[in-house]
C-alpha positions in Angstrom: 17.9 168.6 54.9 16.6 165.7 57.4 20.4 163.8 57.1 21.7 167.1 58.9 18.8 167.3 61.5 19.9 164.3 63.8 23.3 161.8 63.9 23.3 158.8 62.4 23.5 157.4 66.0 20.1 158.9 67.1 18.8 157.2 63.8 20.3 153.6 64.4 18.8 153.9 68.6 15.2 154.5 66.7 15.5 151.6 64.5 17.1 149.3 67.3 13.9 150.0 69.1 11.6 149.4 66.5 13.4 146.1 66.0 13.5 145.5 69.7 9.1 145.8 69.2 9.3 143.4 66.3 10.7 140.9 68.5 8.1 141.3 71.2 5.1 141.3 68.4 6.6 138.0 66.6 6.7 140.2 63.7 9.1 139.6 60.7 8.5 143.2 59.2 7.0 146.2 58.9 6.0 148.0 56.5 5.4 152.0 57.6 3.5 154.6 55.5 2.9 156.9 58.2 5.3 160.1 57.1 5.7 160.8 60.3 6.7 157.5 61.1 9.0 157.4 58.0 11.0 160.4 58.7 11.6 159.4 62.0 13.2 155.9 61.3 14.7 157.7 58.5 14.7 161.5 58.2 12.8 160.9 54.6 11.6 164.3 54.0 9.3 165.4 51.3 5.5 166.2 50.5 5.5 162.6 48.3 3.0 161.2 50.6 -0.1 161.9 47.8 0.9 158.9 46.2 2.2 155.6 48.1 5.8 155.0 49.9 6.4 153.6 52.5 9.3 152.4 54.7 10.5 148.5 56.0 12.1 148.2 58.7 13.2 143.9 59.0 15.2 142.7 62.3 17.9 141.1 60.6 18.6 143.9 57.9 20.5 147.0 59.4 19.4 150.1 57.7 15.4 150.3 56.6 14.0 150.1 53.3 12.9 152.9 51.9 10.0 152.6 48.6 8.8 155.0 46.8 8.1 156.6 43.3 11.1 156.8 41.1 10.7 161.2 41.0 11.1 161.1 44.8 14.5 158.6 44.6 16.7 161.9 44.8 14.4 163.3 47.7 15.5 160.0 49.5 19.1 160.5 48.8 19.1 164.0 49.7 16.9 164.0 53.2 18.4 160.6 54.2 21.8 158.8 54.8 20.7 155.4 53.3 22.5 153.1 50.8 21.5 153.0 47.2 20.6 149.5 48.1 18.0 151.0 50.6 16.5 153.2 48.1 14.0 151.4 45.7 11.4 153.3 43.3 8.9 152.4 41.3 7.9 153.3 38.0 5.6 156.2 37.3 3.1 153.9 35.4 2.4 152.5 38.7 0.9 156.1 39.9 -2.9 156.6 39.3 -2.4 153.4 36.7 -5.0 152.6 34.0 -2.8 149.4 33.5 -3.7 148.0 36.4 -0.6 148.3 37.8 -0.4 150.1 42.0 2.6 150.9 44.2 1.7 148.2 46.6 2.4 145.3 43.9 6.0 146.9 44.4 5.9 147.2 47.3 5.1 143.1 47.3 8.3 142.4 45.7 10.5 144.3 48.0 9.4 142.4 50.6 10.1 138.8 48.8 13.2 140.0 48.2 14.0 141.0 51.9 12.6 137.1 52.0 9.6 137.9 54.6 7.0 137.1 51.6 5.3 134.1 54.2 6.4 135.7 57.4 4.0 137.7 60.2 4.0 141.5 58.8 2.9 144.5 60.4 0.6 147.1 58.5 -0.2 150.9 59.4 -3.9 150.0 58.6 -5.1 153.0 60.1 -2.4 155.5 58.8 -3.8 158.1 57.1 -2.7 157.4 53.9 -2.6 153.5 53.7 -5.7 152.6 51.7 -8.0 149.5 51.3 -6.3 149.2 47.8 -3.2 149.1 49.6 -3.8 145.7 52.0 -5.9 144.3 49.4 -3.4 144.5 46.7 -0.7 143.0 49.3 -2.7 140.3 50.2 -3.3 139.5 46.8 0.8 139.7 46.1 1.8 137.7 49.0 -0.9 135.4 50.0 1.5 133.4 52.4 2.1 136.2 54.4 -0.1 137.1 57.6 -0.7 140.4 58.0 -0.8 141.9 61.3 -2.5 145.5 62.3 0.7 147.6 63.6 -0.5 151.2 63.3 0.6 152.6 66.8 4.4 150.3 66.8 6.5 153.1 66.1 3.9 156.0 67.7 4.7 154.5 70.8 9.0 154.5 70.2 8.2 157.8 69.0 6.4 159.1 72.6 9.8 159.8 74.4 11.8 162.3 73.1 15.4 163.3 72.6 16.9 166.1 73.4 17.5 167.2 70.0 13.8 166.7 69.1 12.8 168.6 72.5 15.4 171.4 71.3 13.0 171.5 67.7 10.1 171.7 69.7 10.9 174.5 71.9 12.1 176.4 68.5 8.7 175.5 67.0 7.4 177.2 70.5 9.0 180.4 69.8 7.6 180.3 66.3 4.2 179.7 67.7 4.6 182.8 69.8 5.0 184.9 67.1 2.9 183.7 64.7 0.0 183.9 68.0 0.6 187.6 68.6 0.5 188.3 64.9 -2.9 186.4 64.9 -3.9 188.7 67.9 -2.6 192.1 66.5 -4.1 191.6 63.1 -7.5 190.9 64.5 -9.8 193.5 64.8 -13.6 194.6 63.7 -13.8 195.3 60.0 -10.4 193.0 58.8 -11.4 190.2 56.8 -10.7 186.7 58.4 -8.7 185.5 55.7 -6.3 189.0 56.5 -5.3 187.6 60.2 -4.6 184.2 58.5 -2.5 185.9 56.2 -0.7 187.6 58.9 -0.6 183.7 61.2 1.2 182.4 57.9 4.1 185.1 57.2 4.9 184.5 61.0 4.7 181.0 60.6 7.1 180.8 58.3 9.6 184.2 59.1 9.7 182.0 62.1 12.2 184.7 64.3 15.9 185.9 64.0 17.8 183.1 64.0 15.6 180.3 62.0 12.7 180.1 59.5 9.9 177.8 60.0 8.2 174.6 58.0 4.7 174.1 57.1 2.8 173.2 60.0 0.5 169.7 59.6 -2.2 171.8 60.4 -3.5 175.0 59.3 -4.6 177.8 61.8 -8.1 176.9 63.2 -10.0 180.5 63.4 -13.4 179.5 64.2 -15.3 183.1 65.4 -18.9 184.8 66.0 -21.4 182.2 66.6 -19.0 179.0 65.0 -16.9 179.4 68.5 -18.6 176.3 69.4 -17.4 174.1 67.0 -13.6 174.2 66.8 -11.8 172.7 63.6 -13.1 175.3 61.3 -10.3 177.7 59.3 -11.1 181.4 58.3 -13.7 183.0 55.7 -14.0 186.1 53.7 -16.0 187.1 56.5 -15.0 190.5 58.0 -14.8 190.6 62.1 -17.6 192.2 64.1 -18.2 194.2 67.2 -18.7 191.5 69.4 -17.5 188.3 68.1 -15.4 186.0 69.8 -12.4 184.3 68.1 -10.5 181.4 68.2 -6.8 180.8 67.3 -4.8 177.3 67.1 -1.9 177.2 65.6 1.6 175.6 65.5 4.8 176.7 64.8 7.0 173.7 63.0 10.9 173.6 63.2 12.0 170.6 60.8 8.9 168.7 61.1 8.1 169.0 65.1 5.6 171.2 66.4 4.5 173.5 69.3 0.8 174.0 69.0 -0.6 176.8 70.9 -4.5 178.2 71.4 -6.1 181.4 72.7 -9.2 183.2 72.6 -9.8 186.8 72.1 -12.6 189.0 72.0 -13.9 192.1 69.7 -15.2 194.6 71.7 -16.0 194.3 75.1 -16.3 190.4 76.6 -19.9 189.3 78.2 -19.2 188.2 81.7 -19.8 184.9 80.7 -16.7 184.4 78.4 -14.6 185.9 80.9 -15.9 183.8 83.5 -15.4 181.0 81.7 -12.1 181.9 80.5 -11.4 182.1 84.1 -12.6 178.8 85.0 -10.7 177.2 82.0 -7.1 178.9 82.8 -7.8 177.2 86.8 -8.3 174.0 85.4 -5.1 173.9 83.1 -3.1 175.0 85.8 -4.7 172.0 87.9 -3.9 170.0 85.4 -0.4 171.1 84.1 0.1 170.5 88.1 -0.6 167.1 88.4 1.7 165.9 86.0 4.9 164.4 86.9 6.2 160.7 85.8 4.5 158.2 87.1 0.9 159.8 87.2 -1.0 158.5 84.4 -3.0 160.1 81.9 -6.5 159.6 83.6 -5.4 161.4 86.8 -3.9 164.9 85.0 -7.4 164.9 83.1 -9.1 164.0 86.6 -7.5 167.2 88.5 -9.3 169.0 85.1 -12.7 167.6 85.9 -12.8 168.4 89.0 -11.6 171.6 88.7 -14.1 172.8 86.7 -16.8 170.4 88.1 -16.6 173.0 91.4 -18.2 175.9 88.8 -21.1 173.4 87.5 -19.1 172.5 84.1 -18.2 169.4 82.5 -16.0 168.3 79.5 -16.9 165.1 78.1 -13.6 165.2 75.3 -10.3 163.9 75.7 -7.9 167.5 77.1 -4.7 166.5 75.7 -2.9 163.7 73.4 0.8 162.8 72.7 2.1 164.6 69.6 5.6 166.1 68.0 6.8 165.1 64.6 3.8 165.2 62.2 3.0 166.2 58.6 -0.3 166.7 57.8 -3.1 165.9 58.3 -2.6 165.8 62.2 0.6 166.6 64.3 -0.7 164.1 67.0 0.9 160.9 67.7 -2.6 158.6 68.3 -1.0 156.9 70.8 -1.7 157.8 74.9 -4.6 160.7 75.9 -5.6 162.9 78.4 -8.6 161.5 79.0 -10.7 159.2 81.5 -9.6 155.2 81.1 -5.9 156.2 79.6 -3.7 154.4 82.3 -0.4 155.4 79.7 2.5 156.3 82.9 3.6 159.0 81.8 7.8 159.0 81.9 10.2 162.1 81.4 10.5 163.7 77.9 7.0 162.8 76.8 5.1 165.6 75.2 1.5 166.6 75.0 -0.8 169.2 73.6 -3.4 170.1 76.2 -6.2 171.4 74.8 -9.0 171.4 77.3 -11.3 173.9 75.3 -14.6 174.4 76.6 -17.5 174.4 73.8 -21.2 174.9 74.6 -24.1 176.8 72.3 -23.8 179.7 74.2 -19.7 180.5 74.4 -16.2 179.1 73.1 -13.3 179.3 74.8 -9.7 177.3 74.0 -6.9 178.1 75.7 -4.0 175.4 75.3 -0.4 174.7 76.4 2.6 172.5 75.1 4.3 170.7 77.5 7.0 168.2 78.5 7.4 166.2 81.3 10.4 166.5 83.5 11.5 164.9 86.7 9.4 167.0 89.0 6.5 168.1 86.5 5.4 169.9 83.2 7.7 171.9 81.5 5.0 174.5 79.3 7.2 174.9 76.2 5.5 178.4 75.2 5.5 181.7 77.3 2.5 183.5 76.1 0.1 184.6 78.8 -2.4 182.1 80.0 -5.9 184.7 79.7 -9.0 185.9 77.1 -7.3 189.1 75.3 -9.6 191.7 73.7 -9.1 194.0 70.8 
């Protein structure tokens, strides 16, 4: 359960921080739906986020507010060391409601009560799984309140991590190993697609010896044939063919933090193009995984990419890497700093990235990505899975 995951110290040092931030954006609350952002500032852990909850964090208020629907009051109490005072639920008629009734309206009340009804308070408006109904109905509960746009506050406490959290992503690594050679041993011409998924899940969650994995946020990727080229499609009943290439991204997940990992493989025999550019790809990772040490920013590791593979006549116009860890789904990134030209984010020791610099044209696709941390003196890759196009 998430109360055994971290101390309560590590807990209290997130929240200070997120207070610290509501100081420096004049802001009286927040209110966070993100369930990323949720468990973090409270190790709430549950798949609840279909319907509305959220969490409020206040500066003058020492443990955050957790709201949500009366069913999930015991998944509070048992994934989180709050109060009963810092547990409120709402009623199930306020769920999918013909009574005109919504979670936010709830949600309203909570916040007169922690007396910020007419203060300056920060929204997620561009989390996932905050709606239109949701700021409308606020606004129309608390019309003295301003509301301020606050997605990326707690993203960007979230972007260095602890040691404990770096521990969970390196076990999520190892899980990501496995479940990648499964993906790789199960693949060959005449099995089904849907048969290496199969094969990508058990490993997933067998996880290795010594711990089981989660659910990752996101489910293997497996574009292959001619769909190489476009890269967030998932499997088929489709059966592999002489001659297809085949992509594979995946993540192991150790109590909610994530490894993802990405490789290419070939049926058959690889055209020399594919290998060349498999080539050409690997060079400009390790370019990249090279220039990274604190104090570079983001827009100079994707630069020693570019020009990498600018020397072989290709270009990549995509971001190659984003922040991420903790994550449920849909998306194990963090949307806050990028790999990409115009990010000036420093980076600073214990950030984590996936870099993803996957090269995608009409004619050949080919992802090879890495995990990594960075240390003191550079990138720590938190897989060991080797760095090349496999065949079958």
């Amino acid at each position: 359960m998430s109360r055994d995951i971290f101390d309560d110290a590590e807990y209290e040092r997130r929240v200070s921080r997120t207070k610290e931030r509501l100081g420096e954006e004049d802001l009286d609350a927040i209110v966070v739906s993100n369930p990323a952002n949720m468990n973090y500032l409270t190790g709430y852990d549950g798949w609840s986020f279909y319907v509305h909850q959220a969490v409020v964090v206040t500066p003058d208020r020492d443990e955050p507010v957790w709201i949500g629907r009366d069913m999930d009051g015991g998944g509070a109490r048992a994934t989180t060391s709050l109060s009963d005072e810092s547990i409120r639920a709402y009623s199930d008629d306020h769920v999918h409601s013909p009574h005109d009734l919504h979670p936010m309206d709830y949600v309203a009340g909570v916040l007169e009560e922690l007396d910020v009804a007419d203060g300056r308070i920060g929204l997620e408006m561009d989390a996932a799984y905050f709606t239109a109904k949701s700021y409308t109905r606020l606004q129309e509960n608390l019309p003295e309140a301003e509301f301020e746009d606050a997605t990326l506050l707690v993203g960007w406490v979230r972007i260095k991590k602890s040691e404990q959290e770096l521990e969970y992503m390196r076990e999520a690594a190892r899980i990501s190993e496995n479940a990648m050679q499964a993906g790789l041993d199960a693949i060959e011409e005449g099995v089904p697609e849907y048969e290496a998924a199969r094969e990508i899940y058990d490993a997933l969650i067998a996880g290795t010896d010594e711990y089981g994995g989660d659910y990752p946020s996101i489910v293997p990727l497996m574009p292959s044939g001619d769909h190489t080229d476009t890269p967030h499609l998932t499997w088929t009943d489709r059966e592999f063919e002489d001659g297809d290439p085949v992509i594979i991204e995946l993540s192991g997940c150790r109590h909610r933090y994530h490894s993802p990992l990405a490789r290419t493989t070939f049926v058959g025999d690889p055209p020399a193009e594919l290998e060349e550019t498999a080539d050409i790809v690997v060079e400009g990772i390790e370019a990249a995984l090279d220039a990274v040490e604190p104090g570079v920013t983001c827009e100079s590791v994707e630069k020693a990419w570019r020009e990498t593979i600018a020397q072989y006549g290709l270009e990549k116009e995509d971001r190659i890497g984003y922040s991420m860890g903790l994550g449920y789904p849909p998306d194990w990134g963090e949307h806050t700093a990028s790999i990409r030209p115009g990010d000036e984010t420093v980076l600073e020791e214990d950030m984590t990235f996936h870099m993803i610099p996957g090269i995608w044209t009409e004619a050949v696709g080919m992802e090879i990505s890495e995990t990594f941390r960075v240390t003191s003196n550079g990138a720590e890759t938190l897989a060991d899975f080797p760095r090349q196009l496999f065949t079958t």
